[in-house]
C-alpha positions in Angstrom: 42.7 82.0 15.3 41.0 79.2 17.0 43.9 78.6 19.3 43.8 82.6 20.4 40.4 82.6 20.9 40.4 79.3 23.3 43.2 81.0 25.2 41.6 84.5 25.7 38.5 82.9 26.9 40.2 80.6 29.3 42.0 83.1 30.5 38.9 85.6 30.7 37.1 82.7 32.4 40.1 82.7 35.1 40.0 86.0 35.6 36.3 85.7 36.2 36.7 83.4 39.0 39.3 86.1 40.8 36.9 88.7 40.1 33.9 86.7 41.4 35.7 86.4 44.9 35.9 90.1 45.4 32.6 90.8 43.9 31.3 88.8 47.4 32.9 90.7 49.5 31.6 93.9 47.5 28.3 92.7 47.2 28.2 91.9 51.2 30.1 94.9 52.7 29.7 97.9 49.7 25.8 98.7 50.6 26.9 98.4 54.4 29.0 101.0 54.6 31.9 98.2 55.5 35.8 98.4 54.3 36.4 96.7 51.7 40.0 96.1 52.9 39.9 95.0 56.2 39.0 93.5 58.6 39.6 90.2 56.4 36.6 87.9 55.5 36.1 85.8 58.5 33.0 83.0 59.6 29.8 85.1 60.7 29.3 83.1 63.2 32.5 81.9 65.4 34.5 84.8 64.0 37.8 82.8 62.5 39.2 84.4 60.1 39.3 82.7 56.3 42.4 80.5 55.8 43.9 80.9 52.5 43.4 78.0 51.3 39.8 78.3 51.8 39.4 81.2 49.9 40.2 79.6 46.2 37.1 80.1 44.1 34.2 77.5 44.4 36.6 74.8 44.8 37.1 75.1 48.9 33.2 75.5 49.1 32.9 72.2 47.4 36.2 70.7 49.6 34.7 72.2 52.6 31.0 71.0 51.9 29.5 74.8 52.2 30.4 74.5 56.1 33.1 76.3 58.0 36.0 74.4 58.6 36.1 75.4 62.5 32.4 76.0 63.8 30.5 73.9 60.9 28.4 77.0 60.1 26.7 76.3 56.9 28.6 78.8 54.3 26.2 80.3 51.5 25.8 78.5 48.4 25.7 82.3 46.9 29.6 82.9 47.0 30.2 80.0 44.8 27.5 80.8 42.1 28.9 84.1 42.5 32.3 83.1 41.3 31.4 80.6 39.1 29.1 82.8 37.3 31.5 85.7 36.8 33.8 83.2 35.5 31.0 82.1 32.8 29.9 85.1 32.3 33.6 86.5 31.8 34.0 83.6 29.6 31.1 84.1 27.4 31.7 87.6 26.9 35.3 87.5 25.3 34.1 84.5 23.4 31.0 87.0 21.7 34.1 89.7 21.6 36.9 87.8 20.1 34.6 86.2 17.5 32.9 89.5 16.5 36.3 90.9 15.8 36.7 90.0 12.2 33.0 91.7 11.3 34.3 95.2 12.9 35.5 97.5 10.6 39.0 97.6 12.5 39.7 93.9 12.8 40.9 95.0 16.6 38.1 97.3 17.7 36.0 94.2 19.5 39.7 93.8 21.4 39.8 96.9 22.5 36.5 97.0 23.9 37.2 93.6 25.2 38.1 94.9 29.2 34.9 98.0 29.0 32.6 94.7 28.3 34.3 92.9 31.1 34.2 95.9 33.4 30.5 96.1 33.1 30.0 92.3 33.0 31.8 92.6 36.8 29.2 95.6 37.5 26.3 93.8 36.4 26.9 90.7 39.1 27.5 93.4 41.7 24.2 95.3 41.4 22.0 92.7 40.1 23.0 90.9 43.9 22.8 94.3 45.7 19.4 94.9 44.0 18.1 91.6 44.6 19.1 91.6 48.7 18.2 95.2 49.4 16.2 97.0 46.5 19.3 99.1 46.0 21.4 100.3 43.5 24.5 102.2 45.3 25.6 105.6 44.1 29.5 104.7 45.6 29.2 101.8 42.1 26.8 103.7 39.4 28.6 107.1 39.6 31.9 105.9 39.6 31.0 103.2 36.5 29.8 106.1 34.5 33.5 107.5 34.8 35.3 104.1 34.2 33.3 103.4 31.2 33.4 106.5 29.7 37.5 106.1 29.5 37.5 102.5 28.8 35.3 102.8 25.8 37.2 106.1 25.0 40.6 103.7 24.5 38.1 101.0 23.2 37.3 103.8 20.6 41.1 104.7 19.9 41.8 101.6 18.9 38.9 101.3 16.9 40.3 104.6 14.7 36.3 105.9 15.3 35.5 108.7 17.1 32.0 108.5 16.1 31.6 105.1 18.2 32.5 107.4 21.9 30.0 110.3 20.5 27.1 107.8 20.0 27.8 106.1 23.1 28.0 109.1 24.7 24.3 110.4 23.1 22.8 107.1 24.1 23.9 107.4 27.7 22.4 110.5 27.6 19.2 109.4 25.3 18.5 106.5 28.2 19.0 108.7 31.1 16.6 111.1 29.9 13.9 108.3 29.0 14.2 106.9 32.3 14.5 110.4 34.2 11.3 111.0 32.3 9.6 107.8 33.5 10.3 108.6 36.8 8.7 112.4 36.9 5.7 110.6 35.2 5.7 107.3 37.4 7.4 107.7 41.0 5.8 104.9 42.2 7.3 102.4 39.1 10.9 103.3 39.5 13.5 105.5 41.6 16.7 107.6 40.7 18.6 104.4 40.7 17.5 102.9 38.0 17.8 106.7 36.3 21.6 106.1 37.1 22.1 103.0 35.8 20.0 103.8 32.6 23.1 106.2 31.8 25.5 103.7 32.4 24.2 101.0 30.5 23.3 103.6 27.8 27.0 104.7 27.2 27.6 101.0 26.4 24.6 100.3 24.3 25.2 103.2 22.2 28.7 102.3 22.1 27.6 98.9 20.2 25.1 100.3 18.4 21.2 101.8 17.5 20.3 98.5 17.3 21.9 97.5 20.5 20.5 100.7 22.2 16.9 99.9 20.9 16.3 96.3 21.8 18.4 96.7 25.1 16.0 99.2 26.5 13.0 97.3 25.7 14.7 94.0 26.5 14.3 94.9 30.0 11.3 96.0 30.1 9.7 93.0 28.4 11.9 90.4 30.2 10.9 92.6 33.5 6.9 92.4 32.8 7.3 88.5 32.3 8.3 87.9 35.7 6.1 90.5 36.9 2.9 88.7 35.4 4.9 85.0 36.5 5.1 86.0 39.6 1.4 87.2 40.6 0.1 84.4 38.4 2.0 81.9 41.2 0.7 84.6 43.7 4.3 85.6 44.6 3.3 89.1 44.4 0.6 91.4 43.4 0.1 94.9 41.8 1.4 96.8 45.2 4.8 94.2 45.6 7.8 96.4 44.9 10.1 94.5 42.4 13.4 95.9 42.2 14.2 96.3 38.3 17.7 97.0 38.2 18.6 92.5 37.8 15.7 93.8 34.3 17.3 96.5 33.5 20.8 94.7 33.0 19.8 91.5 31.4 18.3 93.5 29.0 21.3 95.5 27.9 22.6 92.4 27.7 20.6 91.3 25.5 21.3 94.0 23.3 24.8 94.1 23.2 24.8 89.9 22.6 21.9 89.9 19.9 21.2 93.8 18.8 21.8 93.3 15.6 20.5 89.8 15.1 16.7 90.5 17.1 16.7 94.0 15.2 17.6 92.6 11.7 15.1 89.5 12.8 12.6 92.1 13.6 12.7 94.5 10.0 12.8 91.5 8.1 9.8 89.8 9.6 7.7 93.1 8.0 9.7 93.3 5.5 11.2 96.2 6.1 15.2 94.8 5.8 17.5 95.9 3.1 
């Protein structure tokens, strides 16, 4: 068991690092309106295009110094944190999956879910950067996430053998979407349809792990978020009119909740005594 569990997060990890190098050129041309095809990457500034053996992940950053190998051009330190934190993050989530799998029910139903998880782990990176850079969260990645993650967790589902996991994943997209649409009519000024979206996305997944997941997920990010709020005009970064954009919030705290759900919500009823 050991040995499969080293080998599926190496091999997530890998995968993370391949995925990391797209996810740069989504993050960059997506929002832009630019193909994500063609033309291929090239320097900003003298225009050669990317040789291929400066496009392996992290490694020709670090070979090349962060410059371009023709002009010298100083090359963001972004695109290797990018990659190397997919590849972490891909690694850390099949580790919490793989592990998790002998508590399921089904033995195989953390498996299954295994590539949803990974799906949105890749989603997260891409509109926490967006967000970040250009107070943004793009329709052309939300929408289309909704659709992917409905039908990965449906097969996540069918190899759990429990319908009832896609129906309550399916009420808490709709349960989070509605608290946030409701936010929005009542606050305009906190929050925009964006963040609506994405509540519905990362609803369908929460709900998929659980109540408890849901729960401290939702409020994860709103706590985490009013941290750095209060941080940040305490170091007069910002003050009560500075828009921060709370999508990066609103993902680390469904995070949160599908990592430690059940541990902070068990944590929580048994600090007031309230656990069975």
């Amino acid at each position: 068991m050991i040995a499969a569990t080293g080998i599926i997060v190496v091999l997530a990890t890998i995968l993370g690092l391949a995925v990391g190098s797209f996810l740069n050129v989504v993050i960059w041309r997506l929002p832009r309106g630019e193909s994500l095809a063609h033309p291929p990457s090239a320097c900003p500034k003298c225009g050669h295009e990317i040789r291929k053996r400066d496009n392996i992940p992290v490694l020709s950053w670090l070979i090349l110094r962060g410059r371009c190998r023709d002009c010298g051009a100083p090359i963001s330190p972004r695109y290797p944190l990018v990659e190397a934190g997919t590849a972490l993050f891909f690694g850390l989530v099949a580790l919490d999956f793989v592990t998790r799998a002998p508590d399921q029910p089904q033995a195989s139903a953390a498996l299954w879910a295994l590539p949803a998880f990974l799906y949105l782990a890749a989603v997260s990176v891409t509109l926490a950067a967006i967000d970040i850079d250009l107070r943004r969260l793009p329709d052309r990645i939300v929408l289309p996430s909704i659709v992917v993650g409905v039908v990965l967790l449906a097969l996540a589902t069918f190899g759990a053998g429990d319908w009832g996991l896609l129906v309550r994943a399916l009420v808490g997209g709709a349960v989070l979407f509605a608290f946030y649409f409701a936010l929005v009519l009542a606050y305009p000024r906190g929050m925009g349809f964006g963040d609506v979206k994405l509540a519905a996305l990362l609803g369908l997944y929460l709900g998929w792990m659980g109540w408890d997941a849901l729960i401290v997920g939702a409020f994860a990010a709103f706590l985490i978020g009013g941290v750095f709020a209060i941080v940040l005009v305490l170091v007069k970064r910002a003050n009560g009119k500075t828009a921060i954009p709370f999508g990066p919030w609103m993902l680390l705290g469904a995070w949160v909740g599908i990592f430690l759900g059940s541990d902070i919500a068990a944590g929580y009823l048994a600090l007031f005594g309230l656990s069975s």
